[in-house]
C-alpha positions in Angstrom: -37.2 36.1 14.4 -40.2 34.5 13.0 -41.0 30.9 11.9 -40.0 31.3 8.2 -36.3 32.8 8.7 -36.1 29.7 11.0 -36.5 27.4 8.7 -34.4 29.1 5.8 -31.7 29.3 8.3 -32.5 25.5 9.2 -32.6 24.6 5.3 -29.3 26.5 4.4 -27.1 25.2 7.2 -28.4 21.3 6.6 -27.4 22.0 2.7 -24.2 23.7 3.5 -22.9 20.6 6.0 -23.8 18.4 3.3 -21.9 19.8 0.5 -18.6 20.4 2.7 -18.7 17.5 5.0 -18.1 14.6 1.9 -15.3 17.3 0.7 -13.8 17.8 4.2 -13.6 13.9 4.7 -11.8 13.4 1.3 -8.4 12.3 1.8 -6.1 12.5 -1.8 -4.1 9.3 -1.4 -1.1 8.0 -3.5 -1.6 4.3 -4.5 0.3 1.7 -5.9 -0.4 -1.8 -6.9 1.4 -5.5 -6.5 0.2 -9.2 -6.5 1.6 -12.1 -4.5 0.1 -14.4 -6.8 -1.8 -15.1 -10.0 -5.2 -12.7 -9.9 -7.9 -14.0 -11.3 -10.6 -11.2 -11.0 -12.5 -8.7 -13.6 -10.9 -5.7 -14.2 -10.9 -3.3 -11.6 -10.1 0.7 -12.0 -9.4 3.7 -9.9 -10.7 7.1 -10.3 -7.6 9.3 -11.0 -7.1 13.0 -10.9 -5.2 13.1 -14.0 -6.1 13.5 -17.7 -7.6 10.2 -17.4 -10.6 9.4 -15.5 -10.6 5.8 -15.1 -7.1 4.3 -15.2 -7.0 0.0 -14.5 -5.2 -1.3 -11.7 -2.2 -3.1 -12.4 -1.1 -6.8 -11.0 2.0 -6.7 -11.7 4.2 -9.8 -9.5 7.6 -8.6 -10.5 7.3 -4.9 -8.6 4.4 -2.2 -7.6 2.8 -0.3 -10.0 3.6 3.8 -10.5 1.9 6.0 -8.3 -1.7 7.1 -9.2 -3.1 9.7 -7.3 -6.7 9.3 -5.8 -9.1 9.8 -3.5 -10.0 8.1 0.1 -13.3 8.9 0.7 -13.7 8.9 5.1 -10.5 6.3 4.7 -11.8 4.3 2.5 -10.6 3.6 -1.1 -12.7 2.4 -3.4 -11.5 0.0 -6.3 -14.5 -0.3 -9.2 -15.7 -2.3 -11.6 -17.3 -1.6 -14.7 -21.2 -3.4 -14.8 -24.0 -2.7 -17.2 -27.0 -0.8 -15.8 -30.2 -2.2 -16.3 -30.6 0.3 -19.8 -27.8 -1.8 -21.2 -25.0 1.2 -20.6 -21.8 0.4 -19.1 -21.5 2.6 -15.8 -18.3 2.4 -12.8 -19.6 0.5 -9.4 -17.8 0.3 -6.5 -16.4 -3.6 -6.3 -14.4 -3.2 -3.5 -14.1 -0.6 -0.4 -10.4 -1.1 0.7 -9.9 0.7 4.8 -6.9 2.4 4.6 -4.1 2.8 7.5 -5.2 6.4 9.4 -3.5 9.2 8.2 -1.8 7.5 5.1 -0.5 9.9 2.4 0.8 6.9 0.1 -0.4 3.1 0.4 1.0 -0.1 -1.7 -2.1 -2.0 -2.2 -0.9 -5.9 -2.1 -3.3 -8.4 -3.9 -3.4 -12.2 -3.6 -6.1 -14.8 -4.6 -7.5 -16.9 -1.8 -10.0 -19.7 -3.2 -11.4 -17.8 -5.5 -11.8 -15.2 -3.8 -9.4 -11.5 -4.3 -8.0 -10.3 -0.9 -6.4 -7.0 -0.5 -4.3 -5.5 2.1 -3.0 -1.7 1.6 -0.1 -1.0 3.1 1.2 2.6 4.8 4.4 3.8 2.7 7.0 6.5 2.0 8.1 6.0 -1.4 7.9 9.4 -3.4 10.4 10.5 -0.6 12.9 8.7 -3.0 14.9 7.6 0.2 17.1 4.6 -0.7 18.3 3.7 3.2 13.9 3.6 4.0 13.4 0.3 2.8 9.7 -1.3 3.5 9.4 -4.5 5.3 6.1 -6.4 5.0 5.6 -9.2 7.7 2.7 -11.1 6.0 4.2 -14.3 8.3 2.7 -15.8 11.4 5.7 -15.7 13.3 7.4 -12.4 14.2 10.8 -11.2 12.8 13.9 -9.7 13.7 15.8 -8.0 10.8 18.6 -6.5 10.0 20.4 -5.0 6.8 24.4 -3.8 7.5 26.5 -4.0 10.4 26.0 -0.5 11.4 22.3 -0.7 11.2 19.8 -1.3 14.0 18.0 -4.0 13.9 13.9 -4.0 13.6 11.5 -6.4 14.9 8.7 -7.3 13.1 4.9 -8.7 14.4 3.1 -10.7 12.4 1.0 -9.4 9.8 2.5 -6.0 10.3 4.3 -3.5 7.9 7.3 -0.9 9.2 9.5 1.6 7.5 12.8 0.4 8.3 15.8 3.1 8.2 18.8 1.4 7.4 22.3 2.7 7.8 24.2 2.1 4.6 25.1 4.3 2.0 24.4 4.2 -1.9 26.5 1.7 -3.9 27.4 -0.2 -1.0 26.4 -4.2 -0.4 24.9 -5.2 3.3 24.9 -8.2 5.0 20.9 -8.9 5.1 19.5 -11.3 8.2 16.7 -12.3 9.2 16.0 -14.4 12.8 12.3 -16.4 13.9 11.5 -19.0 16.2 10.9 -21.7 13.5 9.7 -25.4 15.0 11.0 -23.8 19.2 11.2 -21.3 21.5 14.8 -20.1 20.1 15.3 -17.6 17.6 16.7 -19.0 14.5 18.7 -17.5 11.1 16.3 -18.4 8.4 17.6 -16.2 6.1 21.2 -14.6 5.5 21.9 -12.9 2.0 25.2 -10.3 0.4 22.9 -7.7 -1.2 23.8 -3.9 -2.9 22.2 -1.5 -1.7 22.2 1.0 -5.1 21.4 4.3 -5.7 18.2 5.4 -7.4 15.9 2.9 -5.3 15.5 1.3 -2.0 14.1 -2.5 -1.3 11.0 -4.2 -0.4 11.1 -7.2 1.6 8.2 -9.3 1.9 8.1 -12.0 4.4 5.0 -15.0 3.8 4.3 -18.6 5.5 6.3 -21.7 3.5 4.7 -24.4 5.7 6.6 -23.6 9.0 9.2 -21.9 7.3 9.3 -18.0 6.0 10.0 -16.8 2.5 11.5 -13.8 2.1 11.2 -11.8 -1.1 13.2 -8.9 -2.0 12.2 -6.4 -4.3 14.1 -3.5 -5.8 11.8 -0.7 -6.1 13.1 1.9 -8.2 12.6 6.0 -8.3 10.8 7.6 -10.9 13.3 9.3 -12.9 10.6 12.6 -13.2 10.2 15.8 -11.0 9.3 14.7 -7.4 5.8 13.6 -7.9 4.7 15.3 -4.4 4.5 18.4 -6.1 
């Protein structure tokens, strides 16, 4: 084989890994959005596979976002911004590269501002599966938790600064004793939180747990179903 077919052969297989490898290492990702507190930052936007191009992300405190389906790029998300180029046209940038958890179908990306600054944390979650007894606990705390939600159910513990899909064992329509136990100011667990709560049909519930000084605050948030055909497909 002489020198030229070697260097086709070289030239075609180098263009060939180029062009599949950024496809191959494309991961489509379901995302949704929520803020723990005020954001104060430009408008930023993902790139969506649906009739819109460009849709904005949504801060919303009350509950996440609906799902918009993207793309991870080698598992990273990027969140852009739009800037002026140096012609005077408005073009998208990349603002921020958000790591996702490995192997994540669906994230809730969580938003907060710190000094100024935007902070984002994505979060590994099951919600298309419409599941009402898979609630998602978020541990943003600095202690770790032990949780429980009905008498029948197993209780969870929960590190700090961790996220877990918790199965509970209740069925729809039916309330649930909800507690939560930390070691707050000594080396005993205590109850810092004890709640009657329904557990309804057509949703499942969020709890977020953050620092209160040396206490923890729990948030509960009902997240409900869309009411459409199951988004997966």
């Amino acid at each position: 084989m002489n020198r030229n077919i070697w260097i086709f052969i070289t030239v075609t297989l180098f263009g060939f890994v180029a062009t599949v490898l950024p496809v191959a290492a494309q991961q489509k990702i379901s995302v949704r959005t929520m803020a723990l507190s005020e954001i104060e930052s430009d408008p930023l936007f993902f790139t969506t596979t649906g009739d819109e191009k460009w849709v904005p992300v949504d801060w919303s405190r009350r509950q996440p976002s609906m799902p918009a389906v993207t793309f991870a790029q080698e598992g990273v998300l990027p969140l852009f911004r739009m800037e002026m180029d140096p012609d005077g046209k408005s073009a998208y940038k990349v603002a921020h590269p958000v790591k996702i958890p490995a192997g994540a179908k669906e994230i809730l990306l969580f938003a907060w501002m710190v000094e100024g600054k935007l902070q984002l944390q994505p979060v590994d979650d099951d919600f298309l599966g419409k599941q009402h007894n898979r609630w998602l606990l978020i541990n943003f705390s600095s202690k770790e938790i032990a949780f429980r939600v009905g008498d029948e159910s197993k209780p969870i513990l929960l590190k700090s600064k961790a996220s877990k899909l918790y199965t509970i064992n209740v069925d729809e329509n039916k309330p649930a004793t909800i507690l939560g136990q930390a070691r707050i100011r000594g080396t005993e667990p205590k109850l810092f939180y004890s709640s009657y709560f329904p557990v309804k049909a057509g949703r499942r519930t969020i709890v977020i747990f953050t620092d209160d000084g040396d206490k923890i605050r729990t948030k509960l948030v009902a997240d409900l179903f869309p009411r459409d055909e199951n988004p997966r497909q």
